[in-house]
C-alpha positions as CSV (number, residue, x, y, z in Angstrom):
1,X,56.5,208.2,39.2
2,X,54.0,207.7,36.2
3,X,55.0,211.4,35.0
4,X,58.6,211.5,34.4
5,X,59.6,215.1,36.2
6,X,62.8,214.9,33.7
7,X,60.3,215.6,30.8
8,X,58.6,218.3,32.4
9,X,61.9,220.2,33.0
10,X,62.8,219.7,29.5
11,X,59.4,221.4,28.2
12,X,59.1,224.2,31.1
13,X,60.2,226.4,28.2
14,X,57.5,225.2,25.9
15,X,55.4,225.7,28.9
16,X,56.5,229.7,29.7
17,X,55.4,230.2,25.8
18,X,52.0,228.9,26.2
19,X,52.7,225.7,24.5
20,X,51.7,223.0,27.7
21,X,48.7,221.2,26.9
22,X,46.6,220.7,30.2
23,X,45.4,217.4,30.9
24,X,41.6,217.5,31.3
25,X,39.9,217.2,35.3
26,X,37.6,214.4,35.3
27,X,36.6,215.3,39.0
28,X,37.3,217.5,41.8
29,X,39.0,215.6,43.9
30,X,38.8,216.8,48.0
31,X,40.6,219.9,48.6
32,X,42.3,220.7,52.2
33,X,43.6,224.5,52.3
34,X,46.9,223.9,54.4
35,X,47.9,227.8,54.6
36,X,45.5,230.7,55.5
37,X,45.3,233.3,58.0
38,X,42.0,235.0,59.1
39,X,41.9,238.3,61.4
40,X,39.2,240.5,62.7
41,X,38.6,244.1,62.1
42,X,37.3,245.4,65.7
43,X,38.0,246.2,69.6
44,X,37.1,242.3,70.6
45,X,40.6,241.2,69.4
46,X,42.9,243.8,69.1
47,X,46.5,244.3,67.3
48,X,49.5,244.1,68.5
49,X,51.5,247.5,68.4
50,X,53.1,248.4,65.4
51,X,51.0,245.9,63.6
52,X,50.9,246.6,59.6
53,X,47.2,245.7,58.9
54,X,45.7,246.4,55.1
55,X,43.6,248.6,55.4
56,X,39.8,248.0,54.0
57,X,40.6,244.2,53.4
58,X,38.0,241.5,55.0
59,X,39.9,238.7,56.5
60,X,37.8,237.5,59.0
61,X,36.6,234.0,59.5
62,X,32.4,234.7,58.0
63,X,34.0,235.8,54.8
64,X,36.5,233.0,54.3
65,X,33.7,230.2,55.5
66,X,32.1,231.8,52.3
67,X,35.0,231.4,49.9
68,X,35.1,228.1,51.2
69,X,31.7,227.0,50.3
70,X,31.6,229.2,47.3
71,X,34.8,227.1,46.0
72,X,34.0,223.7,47.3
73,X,37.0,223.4,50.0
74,X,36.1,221.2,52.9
75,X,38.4,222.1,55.8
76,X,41.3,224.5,55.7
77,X,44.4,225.0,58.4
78,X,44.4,228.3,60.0
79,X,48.0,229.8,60.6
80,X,48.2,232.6,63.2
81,X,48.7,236.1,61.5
82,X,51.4,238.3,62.0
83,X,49.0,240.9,63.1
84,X,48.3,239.6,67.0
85,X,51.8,238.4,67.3
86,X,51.5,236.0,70.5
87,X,47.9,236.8,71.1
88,X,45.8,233.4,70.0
89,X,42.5,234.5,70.9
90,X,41.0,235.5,68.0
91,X,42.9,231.8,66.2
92,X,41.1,229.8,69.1
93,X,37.7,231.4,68.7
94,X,37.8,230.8,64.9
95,X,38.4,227.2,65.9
96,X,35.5,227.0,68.7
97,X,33.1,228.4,66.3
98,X,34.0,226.0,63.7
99,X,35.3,222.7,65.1
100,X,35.0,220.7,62.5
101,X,36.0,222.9,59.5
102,X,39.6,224.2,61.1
103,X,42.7,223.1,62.3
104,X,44.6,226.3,64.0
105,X,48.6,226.6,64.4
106,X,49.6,229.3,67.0
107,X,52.7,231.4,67.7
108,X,54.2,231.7,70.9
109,X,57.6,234.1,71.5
110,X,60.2,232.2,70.6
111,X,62.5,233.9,73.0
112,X,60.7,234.2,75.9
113,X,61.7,231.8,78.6
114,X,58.3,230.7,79.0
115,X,57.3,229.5,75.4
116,X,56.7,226.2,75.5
117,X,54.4,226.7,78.5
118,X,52.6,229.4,76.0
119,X,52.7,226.5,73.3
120,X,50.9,223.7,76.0
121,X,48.6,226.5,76.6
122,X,47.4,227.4,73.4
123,X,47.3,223.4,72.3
124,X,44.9,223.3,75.2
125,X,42.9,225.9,73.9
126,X,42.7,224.0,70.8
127,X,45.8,224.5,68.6
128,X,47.0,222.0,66.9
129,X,51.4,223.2,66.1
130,X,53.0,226.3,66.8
131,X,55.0,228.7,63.6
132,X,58.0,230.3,64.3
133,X,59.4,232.5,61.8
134,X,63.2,233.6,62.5
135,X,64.2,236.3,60.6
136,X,66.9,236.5,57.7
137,X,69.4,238.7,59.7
138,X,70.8,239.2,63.0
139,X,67.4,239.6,65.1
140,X,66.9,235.9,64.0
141,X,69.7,234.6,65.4
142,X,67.4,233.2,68.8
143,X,66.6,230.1,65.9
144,X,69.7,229.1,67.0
145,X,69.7,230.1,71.0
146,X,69.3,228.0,74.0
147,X,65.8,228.2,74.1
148,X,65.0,226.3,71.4
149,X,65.5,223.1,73.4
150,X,62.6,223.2,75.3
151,X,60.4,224.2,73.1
152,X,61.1,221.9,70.7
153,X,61.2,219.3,73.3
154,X,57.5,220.6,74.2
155,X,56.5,220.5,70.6
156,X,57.8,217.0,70.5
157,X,55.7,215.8,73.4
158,X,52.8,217.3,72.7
159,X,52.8,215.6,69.4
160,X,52.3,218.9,67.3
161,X,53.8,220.1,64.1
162,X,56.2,222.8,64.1
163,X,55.5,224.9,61.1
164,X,58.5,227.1,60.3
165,X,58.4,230.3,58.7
166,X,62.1,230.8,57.3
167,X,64.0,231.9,55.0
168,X,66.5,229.2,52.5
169,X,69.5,231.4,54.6
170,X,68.2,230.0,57.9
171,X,68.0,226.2,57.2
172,X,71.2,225.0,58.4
173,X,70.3,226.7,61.8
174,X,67.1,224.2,61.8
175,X,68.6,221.1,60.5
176,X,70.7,220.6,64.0
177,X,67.0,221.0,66.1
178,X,65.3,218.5,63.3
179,X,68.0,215.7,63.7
180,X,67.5,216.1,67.8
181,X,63.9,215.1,67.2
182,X,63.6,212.5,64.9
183,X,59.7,211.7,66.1
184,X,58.8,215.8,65.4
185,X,56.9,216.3,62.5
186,X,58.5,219.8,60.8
187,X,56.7,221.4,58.2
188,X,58.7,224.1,55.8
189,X,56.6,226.8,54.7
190,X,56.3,228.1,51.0
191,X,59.3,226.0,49.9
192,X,61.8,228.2,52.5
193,X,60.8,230.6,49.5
194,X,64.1,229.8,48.0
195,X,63.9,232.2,44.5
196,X,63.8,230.4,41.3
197,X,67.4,231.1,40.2
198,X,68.5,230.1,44.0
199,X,70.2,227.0,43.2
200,X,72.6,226.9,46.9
201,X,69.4,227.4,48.5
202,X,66.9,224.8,47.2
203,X,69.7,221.8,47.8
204,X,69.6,223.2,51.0
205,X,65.8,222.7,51.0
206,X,66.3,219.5,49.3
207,X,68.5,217.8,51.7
208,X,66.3,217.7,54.1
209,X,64.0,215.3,52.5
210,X,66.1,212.5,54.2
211,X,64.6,213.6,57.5
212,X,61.2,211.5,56.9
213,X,59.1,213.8,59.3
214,X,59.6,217.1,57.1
215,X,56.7,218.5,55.1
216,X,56.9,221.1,52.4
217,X,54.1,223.7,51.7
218,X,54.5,224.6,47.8
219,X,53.3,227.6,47.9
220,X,54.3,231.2,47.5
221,X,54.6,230.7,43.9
222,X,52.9,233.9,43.1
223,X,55.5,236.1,44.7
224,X,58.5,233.4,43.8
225,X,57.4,233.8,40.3
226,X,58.8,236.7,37.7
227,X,56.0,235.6,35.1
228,X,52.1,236.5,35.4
229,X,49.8,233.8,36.6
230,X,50.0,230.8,36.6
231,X,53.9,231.2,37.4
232,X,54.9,228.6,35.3
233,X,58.8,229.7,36.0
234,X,58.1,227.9,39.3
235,X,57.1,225.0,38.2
236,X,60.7,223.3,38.2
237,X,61.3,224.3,41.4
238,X,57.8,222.5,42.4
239,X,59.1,219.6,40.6
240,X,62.4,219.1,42.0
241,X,60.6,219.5,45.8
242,X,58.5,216.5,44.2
243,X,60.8,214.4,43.5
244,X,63.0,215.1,46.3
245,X,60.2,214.5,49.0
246,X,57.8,212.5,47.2
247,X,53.8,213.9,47.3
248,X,53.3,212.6,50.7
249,X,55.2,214.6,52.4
250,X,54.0,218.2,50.2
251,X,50.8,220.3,50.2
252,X,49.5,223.2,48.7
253,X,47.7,226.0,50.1
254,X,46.2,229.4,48.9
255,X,48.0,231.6,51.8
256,X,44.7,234.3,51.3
257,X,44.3,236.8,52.0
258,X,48.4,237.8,51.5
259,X,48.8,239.6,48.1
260,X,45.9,239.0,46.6
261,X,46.5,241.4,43.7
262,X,49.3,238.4,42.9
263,X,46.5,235.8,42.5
264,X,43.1,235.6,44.2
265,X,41.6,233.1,46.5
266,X,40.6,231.0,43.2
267,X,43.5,231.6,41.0
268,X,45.8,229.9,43.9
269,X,43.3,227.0,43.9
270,X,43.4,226.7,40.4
271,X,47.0,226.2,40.4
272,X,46.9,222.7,42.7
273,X,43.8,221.5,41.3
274,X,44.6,222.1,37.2
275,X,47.9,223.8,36.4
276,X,50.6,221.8,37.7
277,X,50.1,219.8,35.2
278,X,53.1,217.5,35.8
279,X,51.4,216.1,38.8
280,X,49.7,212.5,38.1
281,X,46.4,212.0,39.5
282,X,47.5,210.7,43.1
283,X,50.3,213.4,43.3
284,X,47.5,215.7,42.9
285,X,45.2,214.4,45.7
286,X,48.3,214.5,48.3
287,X,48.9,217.8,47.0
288,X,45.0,219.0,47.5
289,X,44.2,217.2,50.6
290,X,46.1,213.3,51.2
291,X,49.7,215.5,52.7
292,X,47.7,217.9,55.3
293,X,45.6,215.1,56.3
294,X,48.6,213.1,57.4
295,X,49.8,216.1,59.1
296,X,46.6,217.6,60.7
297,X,44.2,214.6,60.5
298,X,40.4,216.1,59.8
299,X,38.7,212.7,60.5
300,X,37.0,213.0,57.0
């Protein structure tokens, strides 16, 4: 790499102190929005039960067109919100009503016997991967389960990503399901959100950068970080997923509208277009659009 990473680990504490000297943008390169999840506040698409909805917040698709166009970002991946659970509707009308400007990734019930038939559903209705997010303790434990075979299998055939939600504890239960699909493409959300000081956990994320189908999102630094923006005590751990995985295979995105009062919609921009500064001018387009492309091709 033009930039060496070693020097920008040396200087991160130069960089905490204020001391980093940003490199000027010439231009604003293209900017693809890999990670963001819109939801509507009505009877047309309703909840599921027990969902945990902020109140009085405006996440539905008009406003985020807006932020889009207000902030010069020409397509954006939509990832299915928590909120609906294994209803897509709301996802696949988003991606009617906007064909060219979205790419949608659904969830499906990982543990119902039928989920991969959900998943060639939903792909039919236009999605374009499927998100599974096993939890930490023992209700996760259906990552590793039976069922996983065919869905993965389904995934596999269908040619779409499988975006995983998961925590650093979990990624030994995934390796096993990668290595039986070499062709998959896997993407790793917010870097596993291995913590900064979590060193068994990032070689964990690490090693699997010799699987040449995984992706990493780099995001999540906002609630990774212990600092205020820009979280510059995440920038090593950015780094080290650089270097381990080359820019190719990571991507940024602004995850809006979760936690907000972290960062907004522009701060979290910001941060892949100027403040990793360690990032050399084609790292940066991977990072802002050249990774997601690869992974959800936009045709631009």
């Amino acid at each position: 790499m033009v930039y060496s990473r070693r020097d920008f680990l040396t200087t991160a504490a130069m960089a905490a102190a204020g001391y980093a000297h940003a490199r000027p943008v010439v231009s604003r390169p293209l900017t693809i929005d890999a990670h963001v999840h819109v939801w509507a506040n009505g009877v047309a698409f309703p909840f599921a039960g027990g969902a945990n909805v902020p109140a009085g917040l405006d996440a539905s698709v008009e406003t985020l067109v807006r932020r889009m166009e207000q902030n010069h970002v020409a397509r954006t991946v939509l990832i299915q919100v928590i909120h609906y659970k294994w209803d897509n509707r709301y996802l696949v009308d988003c991606l009617r009503r906007y064909p060219k400007m979205f790419a949608g990734v659904c969830r499906v019930n990982p543990e119902d016997p039928d989920a991969a038939d959900q998943l060639s559903h939903w792909t039919e209705q236009g999605c374009r991967g499927v998100r599974l997010s096993p939890a930490a303790d023992a209700s996760g434990d259906w990552i590793r389960g039976a069922r996983m075979a065919a869905l993965w299998k389904r995934c596999e055939e269908l040619r779409v990503p499988m975006t995983l939600l998961i925590p650093a504890s979990r990624l030994a239960d995934v390796q096993p399901l990668i290595e039986r699909h070499p062709e998959l493409t896997v993407v790793i959300d917010h870097m596993a959100d291995c913590a900064i000081d979590d060193e068994k956990g990032q070689a964990q994320l690490l090693a699997l950068a010799r699987y040449p189908r995984v992706f990493v999102k780099i995001t999540h630094l906002w609630s990774l970080s212990r600092q205020a923006y820009p979280f510059r005590d995440t920038f090593a751990l950015v780094a080290r997923v650089c270097d381990a995985f080359g820019s190719q295979r990571i991507m940024g995105g602004t995850d809006w509208p979760i936690k907000t009062e972290l960062a907004g919609y522009e701060q979290r921009l910001a941060l892949y277009r100027d403040a990793l500064t360690f990032l050399n001018t084609d790292e940066r387009k991977d990072v802002l659009f050249g990774t997601v492309q690869r992974v959800w091709p936009f045709g631009l």
